[in-house]
C-alpha positions in Angstrom: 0.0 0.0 0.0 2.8 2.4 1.6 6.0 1.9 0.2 8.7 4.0 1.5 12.0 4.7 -0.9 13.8 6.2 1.6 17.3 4.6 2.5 19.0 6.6 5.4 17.6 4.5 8.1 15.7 0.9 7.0 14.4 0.0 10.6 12.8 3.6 10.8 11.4 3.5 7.8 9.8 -0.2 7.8 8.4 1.4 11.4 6.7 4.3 9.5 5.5 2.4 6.5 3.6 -0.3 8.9 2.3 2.4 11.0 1.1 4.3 8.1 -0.5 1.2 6.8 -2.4 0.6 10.3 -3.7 3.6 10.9 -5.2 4.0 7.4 -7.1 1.0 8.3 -7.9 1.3 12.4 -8.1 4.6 14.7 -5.2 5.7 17.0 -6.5 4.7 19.9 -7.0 0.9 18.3 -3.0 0.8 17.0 -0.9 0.2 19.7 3.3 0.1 19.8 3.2 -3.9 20.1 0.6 -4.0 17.1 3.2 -1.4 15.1 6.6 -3.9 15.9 4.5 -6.3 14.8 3.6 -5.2 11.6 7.0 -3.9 10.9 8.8 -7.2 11.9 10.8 -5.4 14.7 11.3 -5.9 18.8 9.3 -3.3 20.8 12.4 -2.4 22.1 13.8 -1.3 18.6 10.8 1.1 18.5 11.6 3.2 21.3 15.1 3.4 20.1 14.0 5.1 17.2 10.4 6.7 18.7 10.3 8.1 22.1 6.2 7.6 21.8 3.6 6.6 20.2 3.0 9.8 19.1 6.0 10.6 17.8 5.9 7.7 15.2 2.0 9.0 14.5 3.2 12.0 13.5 6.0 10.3 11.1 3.5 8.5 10.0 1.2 11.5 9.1 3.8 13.1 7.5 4.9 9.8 5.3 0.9 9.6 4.0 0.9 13.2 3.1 4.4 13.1 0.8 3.3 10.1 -0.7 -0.1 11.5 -1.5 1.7 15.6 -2.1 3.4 13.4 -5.0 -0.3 12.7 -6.8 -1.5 16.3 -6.1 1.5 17.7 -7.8 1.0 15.7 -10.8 -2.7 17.0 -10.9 -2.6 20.3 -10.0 0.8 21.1 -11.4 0.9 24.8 -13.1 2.1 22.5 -16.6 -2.0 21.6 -16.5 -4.8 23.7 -17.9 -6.7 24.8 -14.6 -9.8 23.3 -16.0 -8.1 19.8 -15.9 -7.2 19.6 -12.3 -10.2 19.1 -10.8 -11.1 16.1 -13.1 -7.7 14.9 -12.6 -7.9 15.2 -8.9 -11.2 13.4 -8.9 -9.5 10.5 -11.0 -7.1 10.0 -8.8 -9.0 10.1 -5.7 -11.7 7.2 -7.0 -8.5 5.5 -8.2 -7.0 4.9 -5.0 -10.0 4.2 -3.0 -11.0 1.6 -5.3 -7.5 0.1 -5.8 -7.6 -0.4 -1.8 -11.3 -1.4 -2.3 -10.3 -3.8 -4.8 -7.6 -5.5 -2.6 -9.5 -5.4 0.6 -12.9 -4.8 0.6 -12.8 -1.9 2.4 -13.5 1.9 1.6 -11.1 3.6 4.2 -11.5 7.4 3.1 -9.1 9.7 4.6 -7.2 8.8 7.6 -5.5 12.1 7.9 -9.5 13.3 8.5 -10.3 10.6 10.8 -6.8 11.0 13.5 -8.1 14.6 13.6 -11.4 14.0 14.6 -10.1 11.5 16.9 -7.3 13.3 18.3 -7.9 17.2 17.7 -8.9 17.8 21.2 -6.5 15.2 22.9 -3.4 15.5 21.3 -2.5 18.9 20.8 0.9 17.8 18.5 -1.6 15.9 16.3 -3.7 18.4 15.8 -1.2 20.6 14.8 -0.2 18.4 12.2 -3.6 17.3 10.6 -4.0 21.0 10.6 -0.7 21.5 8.2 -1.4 19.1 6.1 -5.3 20.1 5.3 -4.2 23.8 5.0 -1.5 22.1 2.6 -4.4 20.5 0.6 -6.1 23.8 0.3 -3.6 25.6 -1.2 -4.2 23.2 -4.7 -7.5 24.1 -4.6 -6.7 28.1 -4.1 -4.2 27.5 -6.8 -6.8 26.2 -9.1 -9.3 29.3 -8.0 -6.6 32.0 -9.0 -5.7 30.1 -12.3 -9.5 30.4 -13.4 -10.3 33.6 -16.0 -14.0 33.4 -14.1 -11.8 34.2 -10.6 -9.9 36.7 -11.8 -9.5 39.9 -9.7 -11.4 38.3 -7.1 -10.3 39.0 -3.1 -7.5 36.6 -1.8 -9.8 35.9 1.7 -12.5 34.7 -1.2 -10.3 32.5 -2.5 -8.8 31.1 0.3 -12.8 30.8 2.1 -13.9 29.0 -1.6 -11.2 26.4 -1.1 -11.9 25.8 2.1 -15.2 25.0 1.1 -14.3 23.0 -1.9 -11.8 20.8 0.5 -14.5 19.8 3.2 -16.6 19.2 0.2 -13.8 16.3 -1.0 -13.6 15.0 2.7 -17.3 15.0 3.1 -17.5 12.9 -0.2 -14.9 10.1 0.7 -16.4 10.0 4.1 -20.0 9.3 2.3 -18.1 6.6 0.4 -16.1 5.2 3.8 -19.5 5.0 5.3 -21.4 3.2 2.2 -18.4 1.1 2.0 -18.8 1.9 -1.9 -16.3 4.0 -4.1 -18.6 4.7 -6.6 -19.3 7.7 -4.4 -16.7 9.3 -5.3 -16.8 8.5 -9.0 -20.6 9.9 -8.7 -20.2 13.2 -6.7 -16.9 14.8 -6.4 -15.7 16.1 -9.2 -19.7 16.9 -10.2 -20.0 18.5 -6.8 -16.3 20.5 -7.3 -17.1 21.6 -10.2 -20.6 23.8 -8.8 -17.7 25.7 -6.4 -15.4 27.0 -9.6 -18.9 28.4 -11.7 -18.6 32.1 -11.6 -19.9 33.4 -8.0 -20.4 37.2 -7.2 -17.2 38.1 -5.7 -16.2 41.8 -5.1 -12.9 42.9 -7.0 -9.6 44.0 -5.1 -9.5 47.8 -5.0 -6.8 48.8 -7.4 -3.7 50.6 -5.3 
């Protein structure tokens, strides 16, 4: 599912990978260190020479799940693409996944980076720190698809930023509608239809010229 490239440190990394792998599938609270050696073939000891917590390797973790998925947004929403073919692409690539996982499994698992913040947001303040980079990561694609747009044009930068705010909790919303039905065709059915209302041209005020 995961599969880490990096070479600097082997045992870390096969740490990471098995922990990103388990908590795409189960909550935090249900992963424990024991069930993380386990999965990465490693003595509990050897984790807590490389991890002072469980939390420490969470946010590893978190931050392994969001290159590996940074690498797919790039390709979509790269500034090489017409701004009227990221969405779609996006889209693509989102049913894609879900129903390769689908496919293998059986399960629709949505977005884990969604469900350790609601889990952990008010517990973990570290966590939700980092669930919060990462979705205000995933915003900025969809405020650089906004400000590529003729129909946005001129439009205020706190407009913008508010409309892709918007259009992300949309794109959670839909892959927790899919997690839910178990079903991926959710996503192939709404998301990109659904995206595509936030980019038709909406009544925004112009910036004042200087």
């Amino acid at each position: 599912m995961f599969k880490c490239k990096r070479k600097e440190s082997p045992t870390k990394d096969q740490l990471v990978q098995a922990a990103a792998g388990l908590l795409m599938r189960q909550s935090y609270g249900a992963v424990s260190v024991d069930d993380i050696a386990v999965a990465a073939g490693v003595k509990k000891g050897t984790f807590y020479h490389h991890f002072c917590s469980k939390t420490d390797l969470a946010l590893a973790a978190y931050d392994f799940m969001w290159t590996m998925g940074r690498q797919k947004m790039d390709a979509c929403f790269s500034p090489t693409v017409a701004p009227e073919k990221r969405l779609p692409l996006y889209a693509e690539n989102c049913f894609n996944w879900q129903m390769e996982i689908f496919e293998k499994e059986g399960k629709v698992y949505g977005c884990p980076l969604a469900t350790a913040g609601s889990e952990m947001g008010a517990q973990d303040e570290r966590i939700r720190e980092k669930i919060k980079e990462i979705f205000d990561g995933h915003c900025a694609y969809f405020e650089s698809v906004l400000r590529d747009l003729p129909a946005f044009d001129g439009a205020p930068r706190a407009a913008i930023a508010s409309r892709a705010r918007e259009m992300f909790s949309y794109s959670m919303g839909v892959l927790y509608q899919a997690k839910v039905a178990n079903d991926p065709q959710v996503i192939k059915r709404d998301l990109l239809e659904g995206l595509n209302r936030f980019i038709s041209p909406q009544p925004f005020g112009r910036e004042k010229s200087a």
